[in-house]
N, CA, C and O atoms as CSV, one atom per row, in Angstrom:
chain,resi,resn,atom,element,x,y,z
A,1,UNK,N,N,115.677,56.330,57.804
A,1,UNK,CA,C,116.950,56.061,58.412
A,1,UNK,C,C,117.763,57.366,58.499
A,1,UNK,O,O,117.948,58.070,57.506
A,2,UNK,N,N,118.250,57.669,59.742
A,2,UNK,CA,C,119.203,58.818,59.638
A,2,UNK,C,C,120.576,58.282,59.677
A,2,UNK,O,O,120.992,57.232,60.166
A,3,UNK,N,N,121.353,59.482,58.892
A,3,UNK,CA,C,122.563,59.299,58.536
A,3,UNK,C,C,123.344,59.538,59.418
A,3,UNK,O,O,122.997,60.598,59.939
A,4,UNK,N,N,124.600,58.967,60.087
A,4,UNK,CA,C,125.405,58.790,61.064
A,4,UNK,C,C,126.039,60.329,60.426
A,4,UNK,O,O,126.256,60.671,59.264
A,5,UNK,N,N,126.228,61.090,61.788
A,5,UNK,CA,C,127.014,62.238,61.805
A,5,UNK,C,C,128.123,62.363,62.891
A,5,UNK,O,O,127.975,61.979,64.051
A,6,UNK,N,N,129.239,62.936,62.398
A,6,UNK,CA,C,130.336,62.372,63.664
A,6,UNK,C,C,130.445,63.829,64.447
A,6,UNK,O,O,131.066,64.755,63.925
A,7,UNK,N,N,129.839,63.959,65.653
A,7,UNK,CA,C,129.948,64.672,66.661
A,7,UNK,C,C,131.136,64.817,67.526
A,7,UNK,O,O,131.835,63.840,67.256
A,8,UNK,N,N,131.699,65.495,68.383
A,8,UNK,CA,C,132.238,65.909,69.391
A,8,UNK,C,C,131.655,65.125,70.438
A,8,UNK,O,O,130.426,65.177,70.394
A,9,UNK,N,N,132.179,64.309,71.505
A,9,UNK,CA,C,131.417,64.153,72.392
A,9,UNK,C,C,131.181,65.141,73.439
A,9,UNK,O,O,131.899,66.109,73.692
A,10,UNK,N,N,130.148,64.811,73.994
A,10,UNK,CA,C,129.798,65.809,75.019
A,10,UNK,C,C,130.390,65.847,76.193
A,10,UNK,O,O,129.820,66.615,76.968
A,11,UNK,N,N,131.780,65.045,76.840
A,11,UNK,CA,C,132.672,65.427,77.453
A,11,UNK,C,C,133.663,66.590,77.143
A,11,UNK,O,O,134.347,67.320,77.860
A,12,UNK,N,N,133.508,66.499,76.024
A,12,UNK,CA,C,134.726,66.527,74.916
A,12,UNK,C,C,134.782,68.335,75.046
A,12,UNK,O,O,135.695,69.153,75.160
A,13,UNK,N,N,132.686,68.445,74.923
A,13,UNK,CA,C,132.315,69.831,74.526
A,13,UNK,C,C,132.546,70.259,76.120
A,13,UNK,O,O,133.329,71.180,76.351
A,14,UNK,N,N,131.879,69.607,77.194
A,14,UNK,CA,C,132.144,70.291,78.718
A,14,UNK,C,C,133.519,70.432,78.802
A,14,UNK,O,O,133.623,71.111,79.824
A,15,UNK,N,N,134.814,70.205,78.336
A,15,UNK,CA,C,135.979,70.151,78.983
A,15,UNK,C,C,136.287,71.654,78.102
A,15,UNK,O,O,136.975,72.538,78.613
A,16,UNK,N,N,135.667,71.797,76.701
A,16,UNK,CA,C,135.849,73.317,76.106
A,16,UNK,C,C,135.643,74.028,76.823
A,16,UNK,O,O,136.453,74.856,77.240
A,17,UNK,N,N,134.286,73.885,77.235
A,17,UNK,CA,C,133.602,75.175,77.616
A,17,UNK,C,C,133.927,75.646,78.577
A,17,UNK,O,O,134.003,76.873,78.637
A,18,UNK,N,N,134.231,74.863,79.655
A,18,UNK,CA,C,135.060,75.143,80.973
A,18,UNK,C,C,136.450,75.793,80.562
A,18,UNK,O,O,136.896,76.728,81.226
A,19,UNK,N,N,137.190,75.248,79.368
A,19,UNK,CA,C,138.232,76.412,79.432
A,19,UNK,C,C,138.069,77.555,78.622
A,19,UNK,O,O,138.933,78.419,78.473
A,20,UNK,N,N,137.019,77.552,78.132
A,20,UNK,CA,C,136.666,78.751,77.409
A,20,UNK,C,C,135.989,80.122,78.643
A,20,UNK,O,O,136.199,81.327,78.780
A,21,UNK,N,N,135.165,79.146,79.298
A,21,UNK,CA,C,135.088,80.410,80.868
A,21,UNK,C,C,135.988,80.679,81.449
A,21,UNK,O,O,136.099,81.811,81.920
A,22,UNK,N,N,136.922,79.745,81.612
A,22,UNK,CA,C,138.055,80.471,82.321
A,22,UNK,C,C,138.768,81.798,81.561
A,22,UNK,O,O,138.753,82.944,82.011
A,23,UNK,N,N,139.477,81.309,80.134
A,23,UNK,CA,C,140.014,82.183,79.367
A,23,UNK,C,C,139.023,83.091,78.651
A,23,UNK,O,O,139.358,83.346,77.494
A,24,UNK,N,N,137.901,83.630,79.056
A,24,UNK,CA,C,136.751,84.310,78.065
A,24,UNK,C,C,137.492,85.726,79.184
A,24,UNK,O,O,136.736,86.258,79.997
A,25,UNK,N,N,138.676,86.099,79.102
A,25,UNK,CA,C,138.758,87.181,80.212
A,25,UNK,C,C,139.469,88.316,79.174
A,25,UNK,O,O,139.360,87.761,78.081
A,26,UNK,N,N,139.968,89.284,79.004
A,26,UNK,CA,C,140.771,90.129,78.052
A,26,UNK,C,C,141.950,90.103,78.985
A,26,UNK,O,O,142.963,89.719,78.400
A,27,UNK,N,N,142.138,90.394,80.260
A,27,UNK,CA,C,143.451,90.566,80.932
A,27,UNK,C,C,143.738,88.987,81.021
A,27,UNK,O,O,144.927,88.716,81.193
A,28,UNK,N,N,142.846,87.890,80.932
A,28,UNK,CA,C,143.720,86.688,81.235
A,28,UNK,C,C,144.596,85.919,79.672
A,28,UNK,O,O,145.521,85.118,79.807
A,29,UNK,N,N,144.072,86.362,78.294
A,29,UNK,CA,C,144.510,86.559,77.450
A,29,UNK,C,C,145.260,86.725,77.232
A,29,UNK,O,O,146.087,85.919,76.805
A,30,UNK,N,N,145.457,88.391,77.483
A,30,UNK,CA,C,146.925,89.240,77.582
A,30,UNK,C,C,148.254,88.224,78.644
A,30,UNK,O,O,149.377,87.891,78.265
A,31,UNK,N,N,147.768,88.017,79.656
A,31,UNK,CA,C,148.595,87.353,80.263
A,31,UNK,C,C,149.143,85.812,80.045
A,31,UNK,O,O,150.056,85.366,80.739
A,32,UNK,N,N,148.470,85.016,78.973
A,32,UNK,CA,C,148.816,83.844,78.802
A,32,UNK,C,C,149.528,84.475,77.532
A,32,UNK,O,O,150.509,83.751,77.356
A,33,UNK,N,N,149.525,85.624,76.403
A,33,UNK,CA,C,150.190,86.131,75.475
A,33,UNK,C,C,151.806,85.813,76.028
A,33,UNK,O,O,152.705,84.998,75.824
A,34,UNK,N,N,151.445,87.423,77.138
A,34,UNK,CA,C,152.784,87.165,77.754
A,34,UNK,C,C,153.896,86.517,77.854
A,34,UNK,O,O,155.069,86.747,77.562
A,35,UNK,N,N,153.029,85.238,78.554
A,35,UNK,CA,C,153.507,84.118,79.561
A,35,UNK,C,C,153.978,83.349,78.378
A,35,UNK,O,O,155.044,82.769,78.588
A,36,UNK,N,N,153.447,83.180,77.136
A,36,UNK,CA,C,153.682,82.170,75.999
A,36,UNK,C,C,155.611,82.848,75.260
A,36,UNK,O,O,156.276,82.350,74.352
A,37,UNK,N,N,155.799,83.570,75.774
A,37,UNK,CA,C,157.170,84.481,75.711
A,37,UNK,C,C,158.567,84.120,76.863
A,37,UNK,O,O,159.753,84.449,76.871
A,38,UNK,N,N,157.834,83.414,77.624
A,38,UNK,CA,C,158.283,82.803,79.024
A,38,UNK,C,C,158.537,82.895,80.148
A,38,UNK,O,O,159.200,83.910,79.933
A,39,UNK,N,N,158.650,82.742,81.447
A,39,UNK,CA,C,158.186,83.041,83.076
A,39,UNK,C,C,158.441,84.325,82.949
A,39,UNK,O,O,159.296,84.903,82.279
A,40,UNK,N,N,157.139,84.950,84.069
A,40,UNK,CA,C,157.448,86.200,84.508
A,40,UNK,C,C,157.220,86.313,85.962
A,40,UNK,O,O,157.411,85.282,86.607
A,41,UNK,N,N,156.913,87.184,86.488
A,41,UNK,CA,C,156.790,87.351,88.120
A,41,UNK,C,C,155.398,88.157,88.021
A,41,UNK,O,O,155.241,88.679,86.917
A,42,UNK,N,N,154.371,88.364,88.929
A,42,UNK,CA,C,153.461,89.090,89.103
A,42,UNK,C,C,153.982,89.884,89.252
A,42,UNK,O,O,154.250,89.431,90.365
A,43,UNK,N,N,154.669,91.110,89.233
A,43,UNK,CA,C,154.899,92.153,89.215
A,43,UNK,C,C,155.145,92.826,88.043
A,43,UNK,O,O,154.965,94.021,87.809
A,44,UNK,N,N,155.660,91.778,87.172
A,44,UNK,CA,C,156.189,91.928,85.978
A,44,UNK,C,C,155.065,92.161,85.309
A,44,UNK,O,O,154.966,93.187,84.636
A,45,UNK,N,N,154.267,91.449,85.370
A,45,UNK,CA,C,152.851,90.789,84.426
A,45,UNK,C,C,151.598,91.762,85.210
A,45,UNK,O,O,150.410,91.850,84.900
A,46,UNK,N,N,152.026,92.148,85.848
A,46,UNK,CA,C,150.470,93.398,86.661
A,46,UNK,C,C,151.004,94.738,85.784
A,46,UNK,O,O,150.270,95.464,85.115
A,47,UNK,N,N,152.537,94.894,85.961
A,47,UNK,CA,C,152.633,96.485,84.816
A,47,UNK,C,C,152.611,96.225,83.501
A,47,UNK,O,O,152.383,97.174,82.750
A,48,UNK,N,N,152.814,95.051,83.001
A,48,UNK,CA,C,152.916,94.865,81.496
A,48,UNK,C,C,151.219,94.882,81.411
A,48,UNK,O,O,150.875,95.607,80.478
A,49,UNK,N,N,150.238,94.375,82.018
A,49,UNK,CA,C,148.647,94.457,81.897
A,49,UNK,C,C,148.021,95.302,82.717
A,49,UNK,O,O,146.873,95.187,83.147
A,50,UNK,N,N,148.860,96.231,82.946
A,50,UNK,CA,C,147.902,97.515,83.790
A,50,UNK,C,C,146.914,97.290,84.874
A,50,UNK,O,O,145.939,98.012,85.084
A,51,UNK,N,N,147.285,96.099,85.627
A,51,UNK,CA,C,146.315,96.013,86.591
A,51,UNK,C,C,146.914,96.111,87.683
A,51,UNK,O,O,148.113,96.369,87.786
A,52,UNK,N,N,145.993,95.877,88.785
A,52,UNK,CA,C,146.772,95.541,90.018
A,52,UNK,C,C,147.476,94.399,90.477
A,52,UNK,O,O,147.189,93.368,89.869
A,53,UNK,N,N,148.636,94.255,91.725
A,53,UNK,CA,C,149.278,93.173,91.753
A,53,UNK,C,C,148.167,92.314,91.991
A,53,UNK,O,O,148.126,91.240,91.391
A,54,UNK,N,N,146.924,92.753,93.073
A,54,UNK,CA,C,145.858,91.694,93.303
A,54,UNK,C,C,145.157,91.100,92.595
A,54,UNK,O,O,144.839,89.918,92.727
A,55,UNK,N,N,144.764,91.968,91.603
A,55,UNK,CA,C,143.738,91.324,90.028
A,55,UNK,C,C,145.048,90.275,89.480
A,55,UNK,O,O,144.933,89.060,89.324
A,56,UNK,N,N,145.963,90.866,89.304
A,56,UNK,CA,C,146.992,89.847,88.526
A,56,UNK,C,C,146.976,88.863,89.249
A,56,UNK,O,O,146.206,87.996,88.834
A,57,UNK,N,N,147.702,88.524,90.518
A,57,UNK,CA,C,147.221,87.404,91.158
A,57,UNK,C,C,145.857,86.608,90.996
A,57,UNK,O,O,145.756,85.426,90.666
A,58,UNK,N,N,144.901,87.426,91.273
A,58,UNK,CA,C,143.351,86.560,91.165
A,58,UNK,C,C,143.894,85.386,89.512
A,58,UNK,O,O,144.327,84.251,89.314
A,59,UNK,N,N,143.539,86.472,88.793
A,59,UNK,CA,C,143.702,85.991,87.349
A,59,UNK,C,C,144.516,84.462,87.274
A,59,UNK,O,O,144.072,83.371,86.918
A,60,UNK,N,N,145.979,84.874,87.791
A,60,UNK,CA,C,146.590,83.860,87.710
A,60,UNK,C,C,146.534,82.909,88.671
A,60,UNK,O,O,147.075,81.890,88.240
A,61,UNK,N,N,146.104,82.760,89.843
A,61,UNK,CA,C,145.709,82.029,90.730
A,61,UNK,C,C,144.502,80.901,89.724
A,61,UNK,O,O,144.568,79.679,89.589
A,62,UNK,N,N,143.666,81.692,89.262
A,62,UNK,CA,C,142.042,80.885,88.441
A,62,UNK,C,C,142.992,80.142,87.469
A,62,UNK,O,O,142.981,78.942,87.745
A,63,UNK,N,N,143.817,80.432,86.419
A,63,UNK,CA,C,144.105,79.600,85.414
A,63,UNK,C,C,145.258,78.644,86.479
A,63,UNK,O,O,145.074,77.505,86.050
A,64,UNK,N,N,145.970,78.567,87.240
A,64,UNK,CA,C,146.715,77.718,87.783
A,64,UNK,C,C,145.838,76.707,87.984
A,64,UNK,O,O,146.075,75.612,87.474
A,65,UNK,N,N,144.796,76.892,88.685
A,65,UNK,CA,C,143.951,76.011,89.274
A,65,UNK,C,C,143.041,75.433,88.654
A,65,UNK,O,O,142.106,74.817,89.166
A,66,UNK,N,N,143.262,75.598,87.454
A,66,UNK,CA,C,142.444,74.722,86.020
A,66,UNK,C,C,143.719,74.060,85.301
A,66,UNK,O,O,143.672,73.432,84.243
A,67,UNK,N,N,145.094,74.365,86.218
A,67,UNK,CA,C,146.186,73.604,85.078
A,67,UNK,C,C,146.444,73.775,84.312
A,67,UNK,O,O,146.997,73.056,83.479
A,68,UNK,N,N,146.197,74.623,84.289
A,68,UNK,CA,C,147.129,76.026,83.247
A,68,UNK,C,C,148.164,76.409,82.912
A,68,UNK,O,O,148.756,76.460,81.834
A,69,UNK,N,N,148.459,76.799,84.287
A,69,UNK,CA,C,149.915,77.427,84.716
A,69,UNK,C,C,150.333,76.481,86.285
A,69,UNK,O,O,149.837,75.838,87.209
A,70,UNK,N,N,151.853,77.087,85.606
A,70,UNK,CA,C,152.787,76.581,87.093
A,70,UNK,C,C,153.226,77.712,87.991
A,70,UNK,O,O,153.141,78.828,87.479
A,71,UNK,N,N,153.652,77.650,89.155
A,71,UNK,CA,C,154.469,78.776,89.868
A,71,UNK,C,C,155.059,78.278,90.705
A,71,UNK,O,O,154.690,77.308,91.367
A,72,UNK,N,N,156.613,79.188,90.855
A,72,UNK,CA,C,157.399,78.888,91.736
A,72,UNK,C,C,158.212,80.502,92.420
A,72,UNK,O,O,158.503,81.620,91.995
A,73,UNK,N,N,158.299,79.776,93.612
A,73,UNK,CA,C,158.964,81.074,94.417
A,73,UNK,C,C,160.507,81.216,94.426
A,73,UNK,O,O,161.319,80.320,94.657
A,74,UNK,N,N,160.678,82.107,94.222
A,74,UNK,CA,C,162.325,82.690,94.295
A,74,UNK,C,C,162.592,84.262,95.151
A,74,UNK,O,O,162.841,85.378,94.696
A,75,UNK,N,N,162.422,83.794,96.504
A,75,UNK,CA,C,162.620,84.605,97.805
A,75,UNK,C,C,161.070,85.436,97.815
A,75,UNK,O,O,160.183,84.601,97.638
A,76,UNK,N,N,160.636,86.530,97.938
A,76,UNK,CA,C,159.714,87.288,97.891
A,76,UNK,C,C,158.816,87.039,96.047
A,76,UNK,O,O,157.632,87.298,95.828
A,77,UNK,N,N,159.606,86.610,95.232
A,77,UNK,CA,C,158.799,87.056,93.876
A,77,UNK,C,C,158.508,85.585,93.339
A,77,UNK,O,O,159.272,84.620,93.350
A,78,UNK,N,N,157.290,85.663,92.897
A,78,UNK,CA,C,156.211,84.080,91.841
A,78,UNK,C,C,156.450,84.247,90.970
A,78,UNK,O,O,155.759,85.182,90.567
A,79,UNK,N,N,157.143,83.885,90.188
A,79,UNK,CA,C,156.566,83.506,89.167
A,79,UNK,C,C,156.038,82.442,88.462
A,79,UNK,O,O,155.766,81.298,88.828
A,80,UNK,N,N,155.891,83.223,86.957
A,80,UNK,CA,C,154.396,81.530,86.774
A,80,UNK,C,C,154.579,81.744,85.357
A,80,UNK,O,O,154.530,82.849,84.815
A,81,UNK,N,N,154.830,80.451,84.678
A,81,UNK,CA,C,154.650,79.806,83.649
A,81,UNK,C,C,153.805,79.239,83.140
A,81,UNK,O,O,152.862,79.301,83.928
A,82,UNK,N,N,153.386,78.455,81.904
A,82,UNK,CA,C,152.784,77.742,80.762
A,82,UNK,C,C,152.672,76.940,81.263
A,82,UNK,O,O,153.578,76.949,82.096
A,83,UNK,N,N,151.959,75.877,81.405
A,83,UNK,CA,C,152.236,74.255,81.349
A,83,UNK,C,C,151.441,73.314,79.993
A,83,UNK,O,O,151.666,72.286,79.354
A,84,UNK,N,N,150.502,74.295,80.046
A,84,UNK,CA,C,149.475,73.611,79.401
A,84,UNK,C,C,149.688,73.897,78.473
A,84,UNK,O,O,150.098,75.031,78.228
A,85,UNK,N,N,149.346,72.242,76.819
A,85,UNK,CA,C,149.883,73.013,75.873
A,85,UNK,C,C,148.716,73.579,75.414
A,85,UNK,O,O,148.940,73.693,74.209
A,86,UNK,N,N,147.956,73.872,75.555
A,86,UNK,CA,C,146.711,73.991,74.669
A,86,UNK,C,C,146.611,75.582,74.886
A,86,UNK,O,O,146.375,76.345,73.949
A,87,UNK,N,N,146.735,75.845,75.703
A,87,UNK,CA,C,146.904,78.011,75.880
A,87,UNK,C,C,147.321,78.135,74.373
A,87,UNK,O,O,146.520,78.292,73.451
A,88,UNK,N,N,148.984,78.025,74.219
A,88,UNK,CA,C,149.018,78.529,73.010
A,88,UNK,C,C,148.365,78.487,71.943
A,88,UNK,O,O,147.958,79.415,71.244
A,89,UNK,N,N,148.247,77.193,71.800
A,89,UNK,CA,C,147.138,76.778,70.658
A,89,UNK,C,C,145.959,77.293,70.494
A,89,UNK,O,O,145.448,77.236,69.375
A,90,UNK,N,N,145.233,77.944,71.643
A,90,UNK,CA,C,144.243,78.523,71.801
A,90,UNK,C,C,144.353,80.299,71.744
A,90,UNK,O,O,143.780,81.155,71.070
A,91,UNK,N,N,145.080,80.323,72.492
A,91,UNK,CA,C,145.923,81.831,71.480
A,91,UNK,C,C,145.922,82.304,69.897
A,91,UNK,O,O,145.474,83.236,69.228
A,92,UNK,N,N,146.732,81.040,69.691
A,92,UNK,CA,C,146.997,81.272,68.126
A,92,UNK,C,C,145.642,80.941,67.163
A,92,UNK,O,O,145.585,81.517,66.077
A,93,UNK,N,N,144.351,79.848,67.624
A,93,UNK,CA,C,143.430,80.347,67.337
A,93,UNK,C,C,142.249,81.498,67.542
A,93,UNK,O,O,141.161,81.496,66.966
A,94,UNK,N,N,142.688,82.414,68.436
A,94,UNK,CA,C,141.869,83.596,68.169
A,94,UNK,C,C,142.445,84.686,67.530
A,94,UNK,O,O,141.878,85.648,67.011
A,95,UNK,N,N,144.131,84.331,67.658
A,95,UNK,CA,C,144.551,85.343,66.197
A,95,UNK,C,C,144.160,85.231,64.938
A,95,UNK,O,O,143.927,86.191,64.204
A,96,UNK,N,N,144.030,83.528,64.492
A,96,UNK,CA,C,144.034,83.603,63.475
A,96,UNK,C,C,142.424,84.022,62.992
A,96,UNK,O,O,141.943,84.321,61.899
A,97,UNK,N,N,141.832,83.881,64.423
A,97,UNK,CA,C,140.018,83.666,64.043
A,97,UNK,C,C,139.616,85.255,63.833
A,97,UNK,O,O,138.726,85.728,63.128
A,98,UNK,N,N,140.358,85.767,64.492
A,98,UNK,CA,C,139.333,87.030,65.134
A,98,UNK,C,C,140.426,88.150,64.181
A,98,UNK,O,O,140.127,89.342,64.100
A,99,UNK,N,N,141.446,87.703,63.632
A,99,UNK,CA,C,142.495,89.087,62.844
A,99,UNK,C,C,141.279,89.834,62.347
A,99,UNK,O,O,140.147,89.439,62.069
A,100,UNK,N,N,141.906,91.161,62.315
A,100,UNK,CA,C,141.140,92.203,61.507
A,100,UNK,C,C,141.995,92.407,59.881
A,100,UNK,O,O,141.956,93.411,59.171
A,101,UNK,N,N,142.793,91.010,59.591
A,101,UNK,CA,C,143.728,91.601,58.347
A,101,UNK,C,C,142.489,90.635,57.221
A,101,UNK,O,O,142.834,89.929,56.273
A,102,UNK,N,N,141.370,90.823,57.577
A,102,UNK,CA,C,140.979,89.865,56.538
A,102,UNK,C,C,140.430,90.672,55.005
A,102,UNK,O,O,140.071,89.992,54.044
């Protein structure tokens, strides 16, 4: 007889892993850091992460579109917010996972 073991379901694990590809990025990281500080504008968020306005866009375009983030326009400038609560939470577990203060 085997002993009942309580698993994760395997929805449970596809709905990780999918946001773990999305966020497996170093600049999309940095930018949900950011963003967890509150709205910024792509312009704001391309010089604070050293990229271009276009990479910044890409970036934030991919996590919007997993429901991620929100954006709204105010004349020429986007910006884009949090929605999701789980970013932070997922943030604050790779600080706590990955610190080098151990």
């Amino acid at each position: 007889m085997i002993d009942a073991i309580e698993t994760i379901s395997d929805e449970m694990l596809n709905q990780a892993a999918d946001c773990l590809k999305v966020m497996g990025h170093p600049v999309r990281l940095k930018l949900v850091n950011l963003l967890m500080q509150g709205k910024f504008s792509v312009s704001e968020l391309s010089e604070r992460c050293n990229c271009s306005a276009n990479q910044t866009c890409e970036h934030l375009r991919l996590m919007k579109s997993c429901g991620f983030l929100s954006s709204e326009r105010d004349g020429r400038r986007v910006f884009y917010k949090i929605i999701s609560p789980r970013l932070p939470k997922l943030l604050e577990c790779i600080n706590s996972t990955c610190s080098t203060r151990d």
